[in-house]
C-alpha positions in Angstrom: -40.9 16.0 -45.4 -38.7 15.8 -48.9 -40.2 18.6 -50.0 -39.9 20.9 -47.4 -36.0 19.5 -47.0 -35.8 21.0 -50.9 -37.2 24.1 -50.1 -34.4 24.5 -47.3 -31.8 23.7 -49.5 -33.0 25.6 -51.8 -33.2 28.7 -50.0 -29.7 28.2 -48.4 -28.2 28.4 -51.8 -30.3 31.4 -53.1 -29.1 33.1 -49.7 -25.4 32.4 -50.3 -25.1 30.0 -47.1 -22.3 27.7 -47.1 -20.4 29.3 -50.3 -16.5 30.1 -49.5 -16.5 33.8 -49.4 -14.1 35.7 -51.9 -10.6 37.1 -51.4 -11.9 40.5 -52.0 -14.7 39.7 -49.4 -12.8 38.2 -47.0 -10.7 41.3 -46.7 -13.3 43.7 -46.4 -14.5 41.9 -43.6 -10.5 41.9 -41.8 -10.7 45.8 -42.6 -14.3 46.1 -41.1 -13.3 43.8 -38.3 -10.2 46.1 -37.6 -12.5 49.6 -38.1 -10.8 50.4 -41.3 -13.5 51.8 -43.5 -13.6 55.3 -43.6 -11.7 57.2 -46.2 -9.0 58.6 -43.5 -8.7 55.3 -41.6 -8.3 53.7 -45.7 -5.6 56.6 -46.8 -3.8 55.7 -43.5 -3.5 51.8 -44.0 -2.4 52.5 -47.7 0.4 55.3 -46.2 1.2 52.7 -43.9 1.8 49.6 -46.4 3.8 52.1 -48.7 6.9 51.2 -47.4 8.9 53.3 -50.1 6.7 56.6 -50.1 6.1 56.4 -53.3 2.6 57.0 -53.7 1.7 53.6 -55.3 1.8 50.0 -53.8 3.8 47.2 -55.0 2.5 43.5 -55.0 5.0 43.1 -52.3 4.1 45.6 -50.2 0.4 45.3 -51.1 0.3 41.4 -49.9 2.4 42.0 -47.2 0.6 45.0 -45.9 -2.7 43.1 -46.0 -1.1 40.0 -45.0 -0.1 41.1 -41.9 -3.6 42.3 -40.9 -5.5 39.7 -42.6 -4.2 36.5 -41.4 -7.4 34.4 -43.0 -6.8 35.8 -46.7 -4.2 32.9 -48.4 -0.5 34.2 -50.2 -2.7 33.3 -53.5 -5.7 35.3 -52.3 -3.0 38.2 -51.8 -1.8 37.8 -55.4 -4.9 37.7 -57.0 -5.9 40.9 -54.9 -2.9 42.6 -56.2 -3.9 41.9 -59.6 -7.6 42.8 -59.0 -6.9 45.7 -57.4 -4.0 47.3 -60.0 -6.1 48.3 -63.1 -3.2 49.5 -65.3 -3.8 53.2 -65.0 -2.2 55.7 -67.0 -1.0 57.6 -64.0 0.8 54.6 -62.2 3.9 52.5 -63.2 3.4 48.6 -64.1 2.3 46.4 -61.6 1.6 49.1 -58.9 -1.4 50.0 -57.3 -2.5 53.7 -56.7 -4.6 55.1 -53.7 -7.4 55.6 -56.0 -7.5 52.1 -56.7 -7.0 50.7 -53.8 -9.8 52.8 -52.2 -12.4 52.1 -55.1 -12.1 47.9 -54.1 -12.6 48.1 -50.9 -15.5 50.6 -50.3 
């Protein structure tokens, strides 16, 4: 009986039951959930949450955006998303985060 109570366990943790999802992966489950993963539906959320129309998100837009559809993913979920997800490219300001970017986390 031990034995086949380790074996259980055992598997449960090589499957990934019972581990606390991510942030990253709880919020590609809210956009799944809410049918946002094709490239069209992901360019319109990002036009959406772009509250300035400036091509690039803030953190505050960013965690307010996701916040509001995502009411599972924590404020300090958000914030670490927004630093996860803003890479520092060339092409985009400090702190911001570009379609491109946004796009590549979440597909």
């Amino acid at each position: 009986m031990r034995f086949v109570l380790s074996i259980v366990l055992l598997a449960a943790v090589v499957c990934g039951e019972g581990e606390t999802p991510t942030a990253l992966e709880k919020m590609k489950t809210c956009m799944q959930n809410r049918g946002t993963v094709t490239l069209k539906k992901l360019g319109k959320l990002f036009t959406q949450m772009d509250s300035d129309r400036s091509w690039y998100l803030t953190c505050e837009e960013f965690t307010a955006g996701v916040g509001r559809r995502c009411a599972d993913v924590t404020t300090g979920e958000l914030q670490s998303l927004c630093e996860l997800f803003d890479t520092e490219s060339e092409m985009s300001p400090a702190n911001t985060i570009t379609y491109d970017e946004f796009v590549h986390h979440l597909q």
